[in-house]
VEXDO-922308 format. One record per residue: residue in three letters; x negated, y, z negated of N, C-alpha, C in turn. Coordinates in steps of 0.02 Angstrom, whole numbers, padded with zeros to 5 digits, always signed. Layout:
alaXYZXYZXYZ ...
//
This chain:
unk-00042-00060+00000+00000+00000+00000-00044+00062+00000 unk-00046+00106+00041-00081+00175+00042-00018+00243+00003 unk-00044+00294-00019-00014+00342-00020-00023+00396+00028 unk+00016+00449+00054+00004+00493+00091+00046+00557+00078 unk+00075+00606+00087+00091+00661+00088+00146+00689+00137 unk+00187+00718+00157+00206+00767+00223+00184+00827+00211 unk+00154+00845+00257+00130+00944+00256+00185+00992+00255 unk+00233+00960+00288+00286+01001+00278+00298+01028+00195 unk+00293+00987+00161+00296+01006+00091+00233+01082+00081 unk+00206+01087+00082+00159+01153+00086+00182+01202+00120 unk+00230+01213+00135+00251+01264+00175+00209+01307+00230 unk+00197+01365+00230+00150+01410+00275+00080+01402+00263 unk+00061+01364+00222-00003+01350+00210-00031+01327+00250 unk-00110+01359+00273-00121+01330+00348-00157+01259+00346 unk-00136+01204+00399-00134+01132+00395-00210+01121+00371 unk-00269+01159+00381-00340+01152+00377-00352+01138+00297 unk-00330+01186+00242-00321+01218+00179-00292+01136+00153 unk-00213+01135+00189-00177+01054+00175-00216+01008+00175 unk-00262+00990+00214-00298+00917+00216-00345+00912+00170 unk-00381+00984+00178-00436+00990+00109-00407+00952+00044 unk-00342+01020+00021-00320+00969-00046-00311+00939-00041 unk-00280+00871+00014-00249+00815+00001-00304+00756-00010 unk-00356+00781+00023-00421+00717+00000-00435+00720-00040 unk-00454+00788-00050-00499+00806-00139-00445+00776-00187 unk-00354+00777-00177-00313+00750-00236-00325+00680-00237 unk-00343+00644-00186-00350+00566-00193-00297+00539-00139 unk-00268+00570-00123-00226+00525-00061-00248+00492-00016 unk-00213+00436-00001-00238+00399+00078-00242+00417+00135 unk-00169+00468+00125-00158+00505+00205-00123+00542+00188 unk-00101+00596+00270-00044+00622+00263-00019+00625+00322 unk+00058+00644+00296+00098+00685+00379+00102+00726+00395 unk+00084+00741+00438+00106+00798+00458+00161+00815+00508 unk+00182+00889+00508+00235+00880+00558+00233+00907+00613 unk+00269+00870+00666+00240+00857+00725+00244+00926+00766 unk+00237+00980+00738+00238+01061+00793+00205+01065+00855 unk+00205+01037+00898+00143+01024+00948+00124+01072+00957 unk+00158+01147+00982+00125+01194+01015+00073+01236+00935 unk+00064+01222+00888+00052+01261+00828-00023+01231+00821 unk-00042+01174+00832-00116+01121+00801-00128+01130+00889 unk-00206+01124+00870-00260+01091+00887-00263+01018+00892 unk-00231+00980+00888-00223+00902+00882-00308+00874+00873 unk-00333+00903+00912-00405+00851+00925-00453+00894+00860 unk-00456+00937+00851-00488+00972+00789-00467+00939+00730 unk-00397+00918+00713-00358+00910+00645-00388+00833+00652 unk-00372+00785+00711-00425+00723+00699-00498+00732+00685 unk-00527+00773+00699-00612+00783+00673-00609+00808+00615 unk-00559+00835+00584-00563+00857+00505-00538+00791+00486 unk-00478+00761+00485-00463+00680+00449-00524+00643+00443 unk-00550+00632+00511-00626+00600+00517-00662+00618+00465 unk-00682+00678+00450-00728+00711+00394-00715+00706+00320 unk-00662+00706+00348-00597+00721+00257-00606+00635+00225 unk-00608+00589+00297-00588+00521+00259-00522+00508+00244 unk-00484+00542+00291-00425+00577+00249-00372+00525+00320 unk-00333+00492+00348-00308+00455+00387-00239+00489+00398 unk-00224+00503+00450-00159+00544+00476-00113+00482+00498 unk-00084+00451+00439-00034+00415+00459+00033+00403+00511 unk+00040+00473+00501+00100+00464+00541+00135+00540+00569 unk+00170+00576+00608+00192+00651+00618+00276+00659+00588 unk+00296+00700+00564+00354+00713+00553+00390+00735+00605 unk+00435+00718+00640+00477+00749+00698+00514+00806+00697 unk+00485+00868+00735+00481+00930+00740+00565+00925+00765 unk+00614+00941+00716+00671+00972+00755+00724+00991+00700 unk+00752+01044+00703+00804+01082+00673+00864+01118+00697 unk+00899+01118+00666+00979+01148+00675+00942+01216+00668 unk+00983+01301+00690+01006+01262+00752+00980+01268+00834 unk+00920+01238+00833+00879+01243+00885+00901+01177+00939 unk+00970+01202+00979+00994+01136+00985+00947+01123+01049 unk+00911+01150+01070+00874+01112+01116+00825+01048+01096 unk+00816+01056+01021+00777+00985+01002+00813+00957+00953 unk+00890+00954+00985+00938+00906+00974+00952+00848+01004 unk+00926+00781+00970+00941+00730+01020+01009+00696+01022 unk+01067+00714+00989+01105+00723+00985+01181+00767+00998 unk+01120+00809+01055+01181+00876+01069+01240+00849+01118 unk+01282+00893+01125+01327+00898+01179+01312+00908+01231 unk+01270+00946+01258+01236+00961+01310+01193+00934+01342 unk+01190+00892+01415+01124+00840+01421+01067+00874+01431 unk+01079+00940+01452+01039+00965+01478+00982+00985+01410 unk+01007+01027+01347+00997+01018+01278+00966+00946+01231 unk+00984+00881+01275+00969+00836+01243+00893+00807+01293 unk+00910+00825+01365+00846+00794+01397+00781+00843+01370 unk+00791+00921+01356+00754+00952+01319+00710+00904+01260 unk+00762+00892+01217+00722+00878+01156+00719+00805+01151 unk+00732+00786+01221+00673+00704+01239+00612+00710+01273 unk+00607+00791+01296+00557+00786+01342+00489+00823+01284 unk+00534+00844+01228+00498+00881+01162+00455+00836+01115 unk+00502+00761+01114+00487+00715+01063+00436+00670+01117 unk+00435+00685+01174+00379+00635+01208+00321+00695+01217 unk+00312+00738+01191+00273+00750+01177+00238+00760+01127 unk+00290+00745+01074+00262+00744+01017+00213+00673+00978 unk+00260+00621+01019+00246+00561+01013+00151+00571+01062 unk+00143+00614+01106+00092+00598+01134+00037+00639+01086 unk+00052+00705+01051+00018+00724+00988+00010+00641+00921 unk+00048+00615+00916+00034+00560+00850-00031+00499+00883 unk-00021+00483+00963-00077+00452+00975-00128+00490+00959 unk-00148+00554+00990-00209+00609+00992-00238+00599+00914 unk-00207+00583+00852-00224+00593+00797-00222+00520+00754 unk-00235+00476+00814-00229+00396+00805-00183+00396+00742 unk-00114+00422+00726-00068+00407+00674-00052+00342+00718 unk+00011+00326+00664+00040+00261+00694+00108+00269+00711 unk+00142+00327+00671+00197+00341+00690+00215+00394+00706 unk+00302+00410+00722+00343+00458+00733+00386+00463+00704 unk+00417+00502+00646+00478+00506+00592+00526+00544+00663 unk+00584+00537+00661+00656+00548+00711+00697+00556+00670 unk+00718+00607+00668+00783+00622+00638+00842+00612+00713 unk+00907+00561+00711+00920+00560+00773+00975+00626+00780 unk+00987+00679+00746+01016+00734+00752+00986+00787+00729 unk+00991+00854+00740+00935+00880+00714+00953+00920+00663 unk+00879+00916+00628+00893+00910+00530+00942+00984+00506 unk+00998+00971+00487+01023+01025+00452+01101+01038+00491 unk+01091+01003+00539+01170+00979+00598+01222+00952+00546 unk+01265+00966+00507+01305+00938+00459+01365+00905+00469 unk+01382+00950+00544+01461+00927+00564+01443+00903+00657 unk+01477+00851+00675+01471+00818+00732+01498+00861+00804 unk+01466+00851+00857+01476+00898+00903+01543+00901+00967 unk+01540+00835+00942+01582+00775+00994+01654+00754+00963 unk+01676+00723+01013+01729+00670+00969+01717+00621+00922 unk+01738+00592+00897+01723+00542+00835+01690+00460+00876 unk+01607+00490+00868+01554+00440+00887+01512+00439+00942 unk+01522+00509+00964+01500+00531+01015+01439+00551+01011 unk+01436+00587+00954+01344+00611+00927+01301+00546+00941 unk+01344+00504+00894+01297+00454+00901+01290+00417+00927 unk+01314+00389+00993+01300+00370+01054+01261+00422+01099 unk+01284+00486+01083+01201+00526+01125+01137+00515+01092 unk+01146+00498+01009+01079+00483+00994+01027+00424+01015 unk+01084+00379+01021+01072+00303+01017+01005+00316+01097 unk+01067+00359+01140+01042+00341+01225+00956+00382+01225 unk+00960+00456+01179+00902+00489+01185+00857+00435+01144 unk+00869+00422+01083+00779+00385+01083+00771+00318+01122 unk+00833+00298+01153+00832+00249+01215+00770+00263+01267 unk+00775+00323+01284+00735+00348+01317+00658+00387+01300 unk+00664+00370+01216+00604+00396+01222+00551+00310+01209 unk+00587+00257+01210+00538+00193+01187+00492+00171+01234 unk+00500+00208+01305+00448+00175+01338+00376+00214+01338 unk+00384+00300+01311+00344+00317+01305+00300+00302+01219 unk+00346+00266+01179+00314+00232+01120+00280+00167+01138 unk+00307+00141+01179+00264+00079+01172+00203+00082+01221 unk+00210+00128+01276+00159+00132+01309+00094+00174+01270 unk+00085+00204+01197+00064+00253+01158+00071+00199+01103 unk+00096+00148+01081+00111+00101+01035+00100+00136+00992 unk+00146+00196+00982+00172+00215+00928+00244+00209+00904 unk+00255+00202+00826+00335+00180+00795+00361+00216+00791 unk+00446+00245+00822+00463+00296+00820+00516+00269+00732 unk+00511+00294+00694+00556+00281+00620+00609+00327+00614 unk+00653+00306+00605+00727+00350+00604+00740+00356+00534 unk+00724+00406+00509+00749+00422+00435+00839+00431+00443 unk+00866+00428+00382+00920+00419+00367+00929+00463+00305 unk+00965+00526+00336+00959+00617+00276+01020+00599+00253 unk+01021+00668+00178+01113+00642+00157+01148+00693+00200 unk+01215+00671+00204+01281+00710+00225+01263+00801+00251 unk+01234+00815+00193+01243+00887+00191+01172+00909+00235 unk+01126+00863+00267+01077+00872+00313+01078+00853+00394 unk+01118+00798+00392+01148+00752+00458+01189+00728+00447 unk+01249+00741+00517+01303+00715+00525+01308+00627+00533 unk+01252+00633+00554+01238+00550+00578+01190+00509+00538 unk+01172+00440+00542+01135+00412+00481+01123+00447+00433 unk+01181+00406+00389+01169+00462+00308+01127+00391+00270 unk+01145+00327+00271+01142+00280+00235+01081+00211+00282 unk+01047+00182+00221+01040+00110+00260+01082+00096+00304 unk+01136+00068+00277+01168+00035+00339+01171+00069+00396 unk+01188+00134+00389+01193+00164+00453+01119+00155+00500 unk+01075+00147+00476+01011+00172+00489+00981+00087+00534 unk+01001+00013+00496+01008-00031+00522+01066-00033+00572 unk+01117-00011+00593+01155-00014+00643+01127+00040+00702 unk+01094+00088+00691+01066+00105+00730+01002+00080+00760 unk+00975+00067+00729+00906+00020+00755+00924-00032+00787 unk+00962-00056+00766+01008-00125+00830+01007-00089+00862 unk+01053-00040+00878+01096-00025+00922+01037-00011+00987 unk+00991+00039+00963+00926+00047+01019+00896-00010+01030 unk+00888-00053+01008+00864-00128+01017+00805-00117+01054 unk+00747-00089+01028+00657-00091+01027+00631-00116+00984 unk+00585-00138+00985+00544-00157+00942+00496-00114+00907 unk+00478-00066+00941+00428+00022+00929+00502+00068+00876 unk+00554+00055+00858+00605+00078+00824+00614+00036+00767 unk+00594+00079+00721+00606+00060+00655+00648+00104+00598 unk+00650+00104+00540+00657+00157+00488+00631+00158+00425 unk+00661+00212+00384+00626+00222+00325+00688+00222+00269 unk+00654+00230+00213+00703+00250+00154+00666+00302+00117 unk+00700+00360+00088+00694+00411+00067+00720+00423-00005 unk+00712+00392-00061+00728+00404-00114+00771+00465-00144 unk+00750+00543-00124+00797+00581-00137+00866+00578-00082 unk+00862+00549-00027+00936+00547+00006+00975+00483-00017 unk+00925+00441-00032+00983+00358-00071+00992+00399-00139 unk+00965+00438-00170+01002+00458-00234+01060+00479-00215 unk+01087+00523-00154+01136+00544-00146+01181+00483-00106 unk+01168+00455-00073+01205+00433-00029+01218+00343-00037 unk+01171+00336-00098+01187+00251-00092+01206+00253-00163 unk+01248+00181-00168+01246+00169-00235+01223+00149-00277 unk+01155+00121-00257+01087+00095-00303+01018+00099-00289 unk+00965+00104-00297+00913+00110-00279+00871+00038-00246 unk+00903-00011-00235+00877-00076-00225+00916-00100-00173 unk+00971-00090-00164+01009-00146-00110+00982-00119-00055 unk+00973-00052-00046+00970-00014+00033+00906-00065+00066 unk+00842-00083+00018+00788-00086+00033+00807-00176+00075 unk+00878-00237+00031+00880-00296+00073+00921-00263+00150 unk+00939-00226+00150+00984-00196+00229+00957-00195+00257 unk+00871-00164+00241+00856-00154+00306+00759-00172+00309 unk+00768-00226+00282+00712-00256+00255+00649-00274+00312 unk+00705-00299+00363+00661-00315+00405+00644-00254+00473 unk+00668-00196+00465+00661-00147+00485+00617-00113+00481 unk+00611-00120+00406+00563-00044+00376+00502-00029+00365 unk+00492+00028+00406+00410+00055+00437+00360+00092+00374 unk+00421+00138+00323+00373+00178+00282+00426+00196+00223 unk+00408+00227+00167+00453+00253+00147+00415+00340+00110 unk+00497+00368+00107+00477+00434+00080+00526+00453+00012 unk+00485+00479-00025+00477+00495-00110+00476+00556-00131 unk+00527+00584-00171+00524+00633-00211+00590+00600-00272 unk+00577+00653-00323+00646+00642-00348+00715+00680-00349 unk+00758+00654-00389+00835+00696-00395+00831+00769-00344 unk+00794+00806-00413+00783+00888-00368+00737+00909-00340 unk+00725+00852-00290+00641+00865-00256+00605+00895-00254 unk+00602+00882-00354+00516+00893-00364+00469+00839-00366 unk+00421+00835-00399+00368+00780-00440+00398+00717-00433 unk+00376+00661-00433+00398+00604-00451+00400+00616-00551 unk+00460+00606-00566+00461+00591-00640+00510+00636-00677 unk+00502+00715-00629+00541+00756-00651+00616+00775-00669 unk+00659+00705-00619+00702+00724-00610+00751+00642-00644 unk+00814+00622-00610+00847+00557-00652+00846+00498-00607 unk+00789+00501-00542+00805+00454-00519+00757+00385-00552 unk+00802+00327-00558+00767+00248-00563+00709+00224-00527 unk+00661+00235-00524+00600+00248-00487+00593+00128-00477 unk+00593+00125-00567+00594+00055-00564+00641+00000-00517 unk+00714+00018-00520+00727-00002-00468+00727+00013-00414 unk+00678+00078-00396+00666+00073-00325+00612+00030-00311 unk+00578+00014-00359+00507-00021-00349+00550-00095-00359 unk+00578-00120-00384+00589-00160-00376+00635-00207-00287 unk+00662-00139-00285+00688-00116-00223+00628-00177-00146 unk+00594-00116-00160+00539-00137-00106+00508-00183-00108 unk+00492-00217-00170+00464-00280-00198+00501-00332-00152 unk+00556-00346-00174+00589-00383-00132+00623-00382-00082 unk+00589-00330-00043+00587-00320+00048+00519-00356+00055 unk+00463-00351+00003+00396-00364+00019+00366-00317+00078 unk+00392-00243+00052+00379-00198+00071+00290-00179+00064 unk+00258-00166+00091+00174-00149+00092+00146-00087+00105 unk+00176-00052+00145+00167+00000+00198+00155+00078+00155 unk+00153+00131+00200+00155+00208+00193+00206+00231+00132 unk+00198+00262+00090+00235+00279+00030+00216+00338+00038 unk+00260+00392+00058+00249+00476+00088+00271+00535+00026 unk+00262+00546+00003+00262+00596-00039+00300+00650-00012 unk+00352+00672-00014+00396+00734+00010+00432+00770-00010 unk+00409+00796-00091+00457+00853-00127+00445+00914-00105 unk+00478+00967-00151+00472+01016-00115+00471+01094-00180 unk+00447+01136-00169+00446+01176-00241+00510+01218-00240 unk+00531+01233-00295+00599+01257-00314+00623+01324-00282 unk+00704+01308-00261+00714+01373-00241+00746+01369-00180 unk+00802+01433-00140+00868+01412-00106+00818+01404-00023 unk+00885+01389-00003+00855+01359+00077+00831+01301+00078 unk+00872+01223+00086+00828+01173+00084+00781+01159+00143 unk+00799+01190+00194+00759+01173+00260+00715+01223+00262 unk+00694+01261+00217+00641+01305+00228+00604+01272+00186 unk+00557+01251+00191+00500+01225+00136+00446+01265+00085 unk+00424+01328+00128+00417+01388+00084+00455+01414+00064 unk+00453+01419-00025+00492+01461-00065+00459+01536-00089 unk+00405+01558-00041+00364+01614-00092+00339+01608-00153 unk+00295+01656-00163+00247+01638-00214+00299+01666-00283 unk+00277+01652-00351+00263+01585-00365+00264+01510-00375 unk+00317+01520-00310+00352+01448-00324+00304+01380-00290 unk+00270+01420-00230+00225+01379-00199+00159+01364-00232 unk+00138+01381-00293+00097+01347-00340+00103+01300-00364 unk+00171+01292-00359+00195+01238-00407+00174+01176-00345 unk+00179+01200-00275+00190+01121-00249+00111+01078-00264 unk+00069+01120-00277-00010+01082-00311+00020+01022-00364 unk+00033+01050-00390+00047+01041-00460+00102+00947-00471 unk+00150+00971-00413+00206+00904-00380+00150+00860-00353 unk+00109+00884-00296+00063+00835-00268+00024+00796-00300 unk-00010+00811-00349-00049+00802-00398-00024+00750-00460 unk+00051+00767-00510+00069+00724-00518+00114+00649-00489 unk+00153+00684-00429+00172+00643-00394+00111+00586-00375 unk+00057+00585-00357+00001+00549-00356+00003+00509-00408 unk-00011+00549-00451-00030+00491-00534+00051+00445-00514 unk+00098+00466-00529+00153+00400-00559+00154+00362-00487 unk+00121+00365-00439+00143+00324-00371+00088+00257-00404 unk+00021+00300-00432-00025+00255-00453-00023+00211-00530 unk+00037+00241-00563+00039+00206-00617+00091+00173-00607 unk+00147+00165-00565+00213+00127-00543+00215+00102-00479 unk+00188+00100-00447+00201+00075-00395+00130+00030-00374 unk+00164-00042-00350+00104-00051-00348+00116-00119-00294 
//
């Protein structure tokens, strides 16, 4: 089992500054998220190289309401956009030998559906349809996280998240579990992990009020027990966030962004004293 990070959690902090701390804290890796036009791609691999520091995997660059990197829009023209966005992003995660691609299959912060009832998500299903040949030819994993309600209209839950991975039927398509969205959206911290057991690529960690691991009421033990019996191994991503309104903004201004040291840092220790 490695630990790693998302950069997104650092907010405006520039990604160079991010990698520094994240080696010096002891992490395995991190994510970053996938902005293509913002990095240097081939520089940020010669700092990992240096750092020792392993770029696991990219976070998938897309937000409400930027519906052009909606893979889920109403619009094909809107949706071939943000397939032609995510194949390039997927071609940034080779450049930085990660292994994966996090997909949100609607884009993050989309709450209410665009379509008739199932329509989103049959446009989702067809766009990362179309993005698997440029994953496997890049043999990179595209992972479909699964947000709560009040982030995506579409995969809120495991199950949903295993019916969609059928549904695209690749093998380069996998998913994750996210501890602060099963607090909201499931009813235990363990069953989600047999749903989709044979699915699952990575998982991502914060608690209740995505801070610290520890800070907040979620069952950490039965999430560990959770994954135990998936015989889960893989990426354990670190993704809280420091206090304060706007959940999709990740910078909260100073001094709130001191604090995210502080999350990274212990979040580290309890991954290393519980999880194992």
């Amino acid at each position: 089992m490695k630990f790693s990070i998302c950069s997104w959690t650092f907010g405006n902090v520039p990604i160079e500054k991010v990698m520094k701390f994240v080696a010096q804290a002891g992490y395995d890796a991190i994510e970053i998220r996938a902005a293509v036009n913002e990095y240097n791609w081939k520089e940020l691999l010669r700092l990992s190289k240096e750092l020792s520091l392993e770029i696991g995997g990219l976070t998938g660059d897309t937000g409400w309401p930027r519906e052009e990197q909606d893979l889920a829009n109403r619009y094909e023209t809107n949706r071939k956009s943000a397939i032609d966005y995510f194949k390039r992003q997927i071609e940034a995660a080779k450049e930085v030998e990660a292994n994966y691609l996090v997909v949100c299959p609607s884009a993050v912060g989309k709450s209410a559906p665009m379509g008739n009832t199932g329509e989103d998500w049959k446009w989702a299903v067809d766009s990362v349809q179309q993005l698997t040949d440029k994953a496997s030819e890049l043999d990179i994993t595209l992972v479909i996280e699964p947000l709560n309600r009040y982030e995506s209209c579409i995969v809120n839950t495991a199950e949903h998240a295993l019916k969609f991975v059928q549904e695209v039927g690749h093998p380069k398509v996998k998913t994750l579990l996210d501890s602060y969205h099963m607090n909201m959206e499931e009813k235990d911290m363990k069953t989600p992990f047999l749903t989709v057991k044979d699915h699952l690529e990575i998982l991502h960690v914060a608690d209740s009020n995505r801070q610290a691991l520890g800070r907040g009421h979620i069952n950490f033990a039965e999430f560990v027990t959770g994954y135990k019996q998936a015989a889960f191994d893989g990426m354990v991503v670190v993704e809280c966030s420091a206090p304060g309104p706007n959940p999709f903004q990740a910078d909260k201004g100073m001094p709130a962004m001191e604090l995210i040291y502080t999350y990274a840092t212990e979040s580290l220790l309890f991954l290393k004293q519980h999880f194992n």
